[in-house]
N, C-alpha and C positions, 0 to 999 in steps of 0.2 A: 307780827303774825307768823305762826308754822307754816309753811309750805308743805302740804300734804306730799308727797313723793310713791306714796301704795299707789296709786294707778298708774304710773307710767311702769312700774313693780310687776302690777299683774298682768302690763300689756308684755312687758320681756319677758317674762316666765311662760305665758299663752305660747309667745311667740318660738322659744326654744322645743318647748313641747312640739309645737306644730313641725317641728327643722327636725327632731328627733322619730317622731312619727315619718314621716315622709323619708329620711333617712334609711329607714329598721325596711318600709316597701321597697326602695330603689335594691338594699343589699338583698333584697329576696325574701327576708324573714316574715313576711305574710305570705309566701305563695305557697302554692301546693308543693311537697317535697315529691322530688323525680322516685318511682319505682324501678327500681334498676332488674327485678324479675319481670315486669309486663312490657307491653308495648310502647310506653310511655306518652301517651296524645296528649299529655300538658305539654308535652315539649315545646317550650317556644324562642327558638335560638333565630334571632336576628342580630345581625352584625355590620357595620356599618364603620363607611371614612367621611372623609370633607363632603363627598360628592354622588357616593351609591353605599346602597342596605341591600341586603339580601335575606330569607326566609333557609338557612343552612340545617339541612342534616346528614351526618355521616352514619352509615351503615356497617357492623362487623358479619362477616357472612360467620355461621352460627357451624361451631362443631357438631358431630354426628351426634352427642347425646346430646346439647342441647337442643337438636331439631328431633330426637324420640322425646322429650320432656313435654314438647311443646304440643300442644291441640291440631297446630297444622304447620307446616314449613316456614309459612310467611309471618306464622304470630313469632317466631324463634328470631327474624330480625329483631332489631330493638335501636332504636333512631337515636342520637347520642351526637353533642354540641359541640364542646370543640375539648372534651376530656373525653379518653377512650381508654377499656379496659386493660386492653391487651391489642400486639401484634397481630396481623392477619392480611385476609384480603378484606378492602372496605370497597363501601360506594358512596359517593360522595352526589347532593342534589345541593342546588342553590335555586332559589324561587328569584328573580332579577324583579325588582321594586320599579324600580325605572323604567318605563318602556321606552325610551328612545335607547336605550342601549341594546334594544331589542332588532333592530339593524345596525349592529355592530359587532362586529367580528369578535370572539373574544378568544383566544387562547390559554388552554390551562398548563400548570408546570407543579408538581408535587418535590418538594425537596425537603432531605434531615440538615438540621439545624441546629449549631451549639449556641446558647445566651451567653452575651458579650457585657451585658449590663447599664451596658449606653441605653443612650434615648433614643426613639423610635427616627429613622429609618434601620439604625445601626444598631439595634439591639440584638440582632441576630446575625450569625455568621454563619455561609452556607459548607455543608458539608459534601453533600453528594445529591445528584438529580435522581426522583426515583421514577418520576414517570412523567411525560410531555405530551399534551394532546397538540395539534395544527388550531390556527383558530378558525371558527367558523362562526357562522351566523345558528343564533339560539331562536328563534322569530315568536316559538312558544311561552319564552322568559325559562324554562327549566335548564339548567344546565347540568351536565351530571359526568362524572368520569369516575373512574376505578382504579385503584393499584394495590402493588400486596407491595407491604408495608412488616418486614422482616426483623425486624426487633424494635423493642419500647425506647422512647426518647420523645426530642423535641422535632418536631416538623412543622411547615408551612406549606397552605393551598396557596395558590397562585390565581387569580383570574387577570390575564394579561387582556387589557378593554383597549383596541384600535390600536395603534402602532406601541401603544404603554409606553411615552417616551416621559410623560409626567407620574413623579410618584403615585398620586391617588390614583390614576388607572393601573398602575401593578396591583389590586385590590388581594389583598392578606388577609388568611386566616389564621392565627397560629391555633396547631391541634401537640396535644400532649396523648402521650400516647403509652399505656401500663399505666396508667392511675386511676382513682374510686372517682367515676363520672358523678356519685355522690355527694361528694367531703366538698363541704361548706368553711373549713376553719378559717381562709381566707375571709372571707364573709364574716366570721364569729369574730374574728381580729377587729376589724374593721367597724362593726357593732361595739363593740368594750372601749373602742376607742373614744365610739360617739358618743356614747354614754356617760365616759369620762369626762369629756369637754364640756358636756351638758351641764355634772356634776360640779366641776370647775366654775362655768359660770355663774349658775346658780348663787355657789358661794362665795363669789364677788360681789353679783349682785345684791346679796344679803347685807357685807360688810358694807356697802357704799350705804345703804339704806339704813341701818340700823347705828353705824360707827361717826361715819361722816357727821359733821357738827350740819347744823340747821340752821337756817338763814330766819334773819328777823327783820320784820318794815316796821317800822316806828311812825306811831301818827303824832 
């Protein structure tokens, strides 16, 4: 007797589908794409370690034409995740997810940063400190600090949470700074790849199903 093998067929192909789908959402490719001319309220930049998230956006205070361009001063902000245009002064918000760390001192520390290549804690090597806040108590969860930020490269926020003597309380942002808050190619990489693998399997699972010799029970 054949041993049918199409249904266990069309449960791995449902099933890669489904890993491919879900996939294409996680890298963003169903979301709404960021407007880099309006104020952008899809913006939805949460970041997060072992142990706290936060609701993060960075602010470029807006040259004198773009705040005549603009309808009113405040639409000429433009709220922007952890990819920034260009140099400037920024302002920086974090929304704190956690409220017990809401009685807890945090300290902020802004520093440029060269990549080392290593693995994270050591992926980055500090270059210069650009701005240090004291810590305090945030009691609202809003945290916010400001620095001017003199030419494009790599940098890192800081929020230093209680005496930060354990990694996960130095809580890191890395922010890039002179690039298209736009460009998705990282993402389009990363989609072509899933799509490949998908492909790959597929045609494995074709050869097994089609090539593979067939088992027979004898009565």
């Amino acid at each position: 007797m054949n041993i049918n093998r199409l249904p266990s067929f069309s449960l791995s192909f449902l099933l890669i589908c489904t890993f491919l789908l879900s996939g294409c959402e996680q890298l963003g490719f169903g979301e709404k794409q960021s407007n880099a001319l309006g104020n952008r309220p899809e913006l939805d930049c949460i970041i997060a370690n072992d142990f706290y998230a936060v609701h993060f956006s960075a602010y470029l205070q807006p040259g004198k034409d773009e705040i005549k361009s603009s309808a009113n001063s405040k639409a000429a902000f433009v709220p922007y995740c952890q990819k920034i245009p260009r140099a400037g002064k920024m302002y920086f918000t974090a929304d704190l997810f956690d409220r017990d760390i809401r009685t807890t001192p945090i300290g902020i520390r802004l520093v440029e940063v060269e990549k080392t290549g290593q693995k994270a804690p050591d992926d980055f090597r500090e270059i210069r400190t650009i701005s240090e806040t004291p810590a305090k108590l945030y009691p609202r969860g809003a945290v916010e600090a400001q620095a001017d930020i003199d030419k494009n490269g790599d940098y890192v926020l800081y929020f230093l949470i209680g005496d930060a003597i354990e990694e996960d309380d130095k809580f890191r942002i890395p922010l890039e700074v002179g690039v298209d808050p736009n460009d998705n190619s990282m993402q389009w990489i990363a989609g072509i790849a899933a799509v490949l693998a998908v492909i790959l399997s597929l045609g494995f699972l074709l050869y097994l199903y089609k090539f593979k010799p067939q088992k027979k029970d004898d009565f």
